[in-house]
C-alpha positions in Angstrom: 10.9 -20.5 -30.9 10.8 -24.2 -30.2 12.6 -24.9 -34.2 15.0 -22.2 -33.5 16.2 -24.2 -29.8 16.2 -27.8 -31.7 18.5 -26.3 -34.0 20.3 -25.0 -32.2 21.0 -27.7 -29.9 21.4 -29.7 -32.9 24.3 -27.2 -33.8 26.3 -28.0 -30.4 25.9 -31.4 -30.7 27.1 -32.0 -34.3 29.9 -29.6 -33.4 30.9 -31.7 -30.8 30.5 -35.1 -32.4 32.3 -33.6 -36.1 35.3 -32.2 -33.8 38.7 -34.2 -34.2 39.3 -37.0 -32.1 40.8 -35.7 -29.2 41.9 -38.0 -25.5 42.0 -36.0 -22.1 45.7 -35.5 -21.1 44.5 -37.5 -17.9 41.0 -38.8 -16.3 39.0 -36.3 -14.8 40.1 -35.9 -11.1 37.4 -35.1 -8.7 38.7 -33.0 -5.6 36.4 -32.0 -2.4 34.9 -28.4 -1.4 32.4 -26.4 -0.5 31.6 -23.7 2.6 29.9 -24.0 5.9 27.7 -21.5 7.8 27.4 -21.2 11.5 25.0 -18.4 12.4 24.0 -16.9 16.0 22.1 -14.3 17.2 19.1 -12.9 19.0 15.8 -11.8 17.5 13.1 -9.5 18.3 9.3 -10.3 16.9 6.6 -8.8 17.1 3.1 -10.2 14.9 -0.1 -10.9 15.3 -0.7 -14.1 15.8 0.3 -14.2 19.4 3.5 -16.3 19.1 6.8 -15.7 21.4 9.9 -16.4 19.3 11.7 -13.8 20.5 14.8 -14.9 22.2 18.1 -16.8 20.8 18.9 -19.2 18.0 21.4 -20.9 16.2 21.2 -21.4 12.0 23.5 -23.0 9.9 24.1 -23.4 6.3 26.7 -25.9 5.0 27.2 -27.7 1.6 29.9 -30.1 0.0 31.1 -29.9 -3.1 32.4 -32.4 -5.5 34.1 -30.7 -9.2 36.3 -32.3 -11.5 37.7 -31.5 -14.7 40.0 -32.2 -18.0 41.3 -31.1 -20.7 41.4 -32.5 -24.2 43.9 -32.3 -26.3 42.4 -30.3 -28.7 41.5 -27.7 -25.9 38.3 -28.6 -24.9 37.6 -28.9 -21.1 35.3 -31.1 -19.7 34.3 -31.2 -16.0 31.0 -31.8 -12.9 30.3 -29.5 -10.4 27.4 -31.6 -7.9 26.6 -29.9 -4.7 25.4 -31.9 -1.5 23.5 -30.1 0.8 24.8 -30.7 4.5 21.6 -29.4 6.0 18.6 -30.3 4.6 14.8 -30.1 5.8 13.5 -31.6 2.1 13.9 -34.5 0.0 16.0 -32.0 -2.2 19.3 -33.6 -0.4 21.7 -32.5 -3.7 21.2 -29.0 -4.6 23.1 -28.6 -8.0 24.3 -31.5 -10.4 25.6 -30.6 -13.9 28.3 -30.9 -16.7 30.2 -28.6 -17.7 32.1 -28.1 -20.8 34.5 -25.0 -22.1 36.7 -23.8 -24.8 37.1 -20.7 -27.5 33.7 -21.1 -28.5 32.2 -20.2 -24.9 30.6 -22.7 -21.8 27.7 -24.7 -21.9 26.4 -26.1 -18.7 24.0 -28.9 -19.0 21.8 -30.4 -15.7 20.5 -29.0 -12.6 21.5 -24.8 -12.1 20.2 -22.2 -12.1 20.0 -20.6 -15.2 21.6 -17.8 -17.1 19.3 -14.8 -16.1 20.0 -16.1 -12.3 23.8 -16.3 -12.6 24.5 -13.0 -14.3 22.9 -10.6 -12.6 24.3 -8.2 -10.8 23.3 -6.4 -7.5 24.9 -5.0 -4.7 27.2 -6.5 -2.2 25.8 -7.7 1.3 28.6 -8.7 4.1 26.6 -10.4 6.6 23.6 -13.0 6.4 21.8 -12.4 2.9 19.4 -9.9 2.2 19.0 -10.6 -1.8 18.7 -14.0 -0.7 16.0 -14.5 1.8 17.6 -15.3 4.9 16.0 -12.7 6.9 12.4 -14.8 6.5 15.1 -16.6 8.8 15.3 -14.4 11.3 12.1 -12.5 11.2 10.5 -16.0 11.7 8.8 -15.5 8.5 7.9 -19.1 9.0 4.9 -20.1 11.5 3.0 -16.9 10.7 0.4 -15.8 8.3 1.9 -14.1 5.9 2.2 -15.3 2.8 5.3 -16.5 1.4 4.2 -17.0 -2.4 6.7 -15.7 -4.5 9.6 -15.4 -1.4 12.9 -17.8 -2.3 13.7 -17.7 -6.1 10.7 -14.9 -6.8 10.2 -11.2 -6.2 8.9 -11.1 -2.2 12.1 -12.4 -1.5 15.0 -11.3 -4.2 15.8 -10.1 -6.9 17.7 -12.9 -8.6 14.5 -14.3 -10.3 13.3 -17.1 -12.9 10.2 -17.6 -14.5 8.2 -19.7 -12.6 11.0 -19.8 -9.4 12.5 -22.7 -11.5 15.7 -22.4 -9.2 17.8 -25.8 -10.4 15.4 -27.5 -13.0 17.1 -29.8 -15.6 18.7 -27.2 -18.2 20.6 -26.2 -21.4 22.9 -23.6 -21.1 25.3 -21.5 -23.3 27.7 -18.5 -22.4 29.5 -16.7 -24.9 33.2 -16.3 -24.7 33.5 -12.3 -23.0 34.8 -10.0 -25.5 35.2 -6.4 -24.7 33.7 -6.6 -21.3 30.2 -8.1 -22.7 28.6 -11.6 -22.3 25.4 -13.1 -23.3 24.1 -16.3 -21.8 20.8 -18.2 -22.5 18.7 -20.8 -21.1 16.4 -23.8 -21.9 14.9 -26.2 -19.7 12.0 -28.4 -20.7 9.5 -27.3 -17.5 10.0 -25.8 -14.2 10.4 -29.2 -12.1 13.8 -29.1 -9.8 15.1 -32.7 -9.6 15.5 -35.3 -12.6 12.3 -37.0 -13.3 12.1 -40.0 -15.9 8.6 -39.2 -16.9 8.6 -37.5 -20.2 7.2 -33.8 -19.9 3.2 -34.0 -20.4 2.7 -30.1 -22.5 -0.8 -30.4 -21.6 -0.6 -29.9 -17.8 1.4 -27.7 -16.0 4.6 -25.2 -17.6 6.7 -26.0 -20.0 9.6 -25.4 -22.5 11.3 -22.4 -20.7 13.9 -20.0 -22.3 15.8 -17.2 -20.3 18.2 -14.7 -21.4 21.1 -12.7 -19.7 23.8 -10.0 -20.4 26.0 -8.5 -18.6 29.0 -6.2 -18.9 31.8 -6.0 -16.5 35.2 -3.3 -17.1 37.8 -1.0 -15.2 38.4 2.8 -16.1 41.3 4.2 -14.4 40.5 1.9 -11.5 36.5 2.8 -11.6 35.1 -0.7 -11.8 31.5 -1.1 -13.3 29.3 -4.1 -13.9 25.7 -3.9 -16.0 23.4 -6.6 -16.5 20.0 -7.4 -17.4 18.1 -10.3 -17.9 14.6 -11.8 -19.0 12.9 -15.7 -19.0 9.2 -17.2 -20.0 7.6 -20.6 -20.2 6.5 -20.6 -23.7 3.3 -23.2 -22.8 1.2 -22.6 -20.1 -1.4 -25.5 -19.9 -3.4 -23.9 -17.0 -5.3 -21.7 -18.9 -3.2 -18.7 -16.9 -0.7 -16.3 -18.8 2.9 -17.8 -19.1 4.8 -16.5 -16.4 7.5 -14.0 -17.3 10.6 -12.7 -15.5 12.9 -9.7 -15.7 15.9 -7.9 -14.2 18.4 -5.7 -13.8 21.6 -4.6 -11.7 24.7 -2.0 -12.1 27.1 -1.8 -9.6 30.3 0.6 -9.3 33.8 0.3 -7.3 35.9 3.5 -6.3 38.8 2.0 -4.5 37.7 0.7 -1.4 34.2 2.0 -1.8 30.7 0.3 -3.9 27.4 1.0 -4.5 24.8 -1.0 -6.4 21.1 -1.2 -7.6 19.3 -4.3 -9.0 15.5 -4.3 -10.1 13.1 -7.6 -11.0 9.7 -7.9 -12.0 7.2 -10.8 -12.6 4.1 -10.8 -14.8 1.8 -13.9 -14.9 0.2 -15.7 -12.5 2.3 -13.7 -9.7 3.0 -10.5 -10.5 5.0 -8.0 -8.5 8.6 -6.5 -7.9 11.9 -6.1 -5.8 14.6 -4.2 -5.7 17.7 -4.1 -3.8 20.1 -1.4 -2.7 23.3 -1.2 -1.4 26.7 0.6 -0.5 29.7 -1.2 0.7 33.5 -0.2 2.1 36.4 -2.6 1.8 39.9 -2.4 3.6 42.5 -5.3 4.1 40.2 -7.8 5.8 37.7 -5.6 7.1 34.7 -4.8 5.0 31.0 -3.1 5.8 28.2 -3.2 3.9 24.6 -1.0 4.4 21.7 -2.7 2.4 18.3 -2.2 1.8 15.4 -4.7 0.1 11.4 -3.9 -0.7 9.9 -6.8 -2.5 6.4 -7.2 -2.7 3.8 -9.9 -4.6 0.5 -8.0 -6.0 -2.7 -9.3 -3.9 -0.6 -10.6 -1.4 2.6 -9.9 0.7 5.3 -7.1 1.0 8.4 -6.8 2.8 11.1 -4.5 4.0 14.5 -5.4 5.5 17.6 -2.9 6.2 20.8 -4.4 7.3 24.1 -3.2 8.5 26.7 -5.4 8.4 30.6 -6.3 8.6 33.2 -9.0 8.2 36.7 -9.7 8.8 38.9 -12.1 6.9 40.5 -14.4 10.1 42.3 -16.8 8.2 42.4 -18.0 4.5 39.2 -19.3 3.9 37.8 -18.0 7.3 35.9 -15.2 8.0 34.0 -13.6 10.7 30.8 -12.2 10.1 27.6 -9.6 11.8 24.4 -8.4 10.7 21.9 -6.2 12.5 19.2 -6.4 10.8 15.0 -5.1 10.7 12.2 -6.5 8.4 8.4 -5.7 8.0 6.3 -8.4 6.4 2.9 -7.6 5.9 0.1 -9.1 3.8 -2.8 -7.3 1.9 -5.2 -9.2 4.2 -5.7 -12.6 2.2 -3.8 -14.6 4.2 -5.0 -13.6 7.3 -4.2 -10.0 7.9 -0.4 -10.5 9.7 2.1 -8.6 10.2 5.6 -8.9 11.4 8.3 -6.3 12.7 11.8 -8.0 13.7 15.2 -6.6 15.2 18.1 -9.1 15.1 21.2 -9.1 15.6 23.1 -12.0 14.0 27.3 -13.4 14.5 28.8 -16.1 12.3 31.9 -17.7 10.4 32.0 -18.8 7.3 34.2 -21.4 6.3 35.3 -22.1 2.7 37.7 -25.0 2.0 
């Protein structure tokens, strides 16, 4: 596997450096955007652990992003997509930073995203605060209590857009083909499972290394029936803990009647952590208004479970602004190795979204 992603990298980049000499029609331009989050709402939890967080609170979710891009003369485009994070708890201030470059033989992204299992998979649609995402841990104050959260953002307790390992935005090498006939293909390699450039070389003899991900999808129309397939699959291919290489899978399909969708997706992890999620969802779209009833169980084997129904709606204000409400109720529970918790949470959540 490892001689099959040399050459092939080798491919791309004596493509590129055998291609004619080509100048941009002008310098890359970078122009300013991104989307902003104000969330508020009231919250109902009951756990055991004593704690009193029931009551109001406000959440917000903002980022800013830079892109750029031009086009050679012979066709190809070049551009950046890097994504500050307006809110940020971590040290991880930027959360996406990579080049991208297009033209008739497909895309290839190359630095921090998330990789081509993550970005084309399917599942259903979700108008309020995200269910296949995790933000109901928000909400459910998932946070503070004893249930374990192993496996919740970027893994199967919390969604069902998974990598192996939860790599999320680790340093990567990616290809999409060019669509033909409704189908794409994408795939993924990134040396380990780290999520911010490092300058020390990867050491294969600790930790997880040399991951490759795959992802298909298929998207089409038939006399105004729309339907979207994918499926998708990752692995480290060196594991020096001793412990199985962690795998990854999934799966969505999601079809549009006129105003009307439904939607399934599926994931699975084997390895270290092993369990599953699935999401389901129908939705109902007219002029600005839209509704959307969703449900999520993901669970982590020897560990945590949860499940979160949501009702939710929006309405388009303005161009670029929308208004926003989900009421919402989760159950986490644990298997009793993290001390035996459970939660049980009613919320009821208002916000606008901003895009610019």
């Amino acid at each position: 596997m490892k001689k099959v992603l040399l050459g092939s990298t080798a491919i791309v980049a004596a493509g590129l450096i055998a291609a004619p000499s080509a100048m941009a029609a002008e310098k890359l331009q970078v122009s300013v955007g991104g989307y902003m989050e104000q969330w508020f709402g009231y919250t109902s939890v009951d756990d055991s652990t004593g704690r009193d967080v029931d009551g109001f609170d406000v959440r917000s979710d903002s980022e800013i992003h830079f892109k750029g891009s031009t086009t050679l003369d012979n066709g190809i485009e070049f551009g950046i997509n890097v994504q500050l994070e307006a809110n940020s708890n971590s040290s991880d201030q930027i959360d996406e930073s990579y080049l991208i470059m297009r033209g008739s033989f497909g895309e290839i992204n190359l630095g921090s995203e998330n990789s081509a299992m993550y970005k084309m998979h399917y599942a259903p649609s979700d108008f309020g605060i995200g269910i296949n995402s995790g933000d109901q841990g928000n909400w459910a104050a998932l946070v503070g209590s004893n249930v374990s959260r192993s496996g919740y953002y970027g893994g199967v307790l919390g969604s069902t857009y998974v990598e192996p390992g939860r790599t999320s935005d680790s340093e990567k090498l990616t290809y999409y083909t060019p669509r033909f006939a409704g189908f794409q293909l994408g795939a993924s390699y990134s040396p380990d499972n780290l999520q911010d450039v490092t300058f020390a070389p990867v050491d294969r003899n600790t930790g997880l290394s040399d991951m490759v991900t795959f992802g298909a999808n298929y998207s089409g129309d038939f006399g105004g029936v729309s339907l979207g397939v994918s499926g998708g699959y990752g692995t480290f291919m060196e594991s020096a803990s001793g412990t199985d290489e962690p795998e990854s899978y999934s799966a969505g399909v999601t079809l549009g009647v006129g105003g009307f969708g439904v939607g399934a997706s599926y994931a699975a992890e084997e390895g270290a952590t092993e369990g599953q999620s699935y999401n389901l969802g129908v939705s109902y779209e007219t002029g600005p208004f839209g509704v959307s009833l969703s449900y999520f169980h993901g669970e982590v084997d020897n560990s945590s479970a949860q499940d979160t129904v949501h009702l939710s709606g929006k309405y388009a204000l303005g161009p670029g602004v929308t208004a926003a409400a989900t009421l919402g109720y989760a159950e986490f529970e644990d298997d009793g190795t993290a001390g035996s918790d459970e939660i049980e949470a009613t919320y009821f959540v208002t916000g606008i979204r901003l895009s610019f």
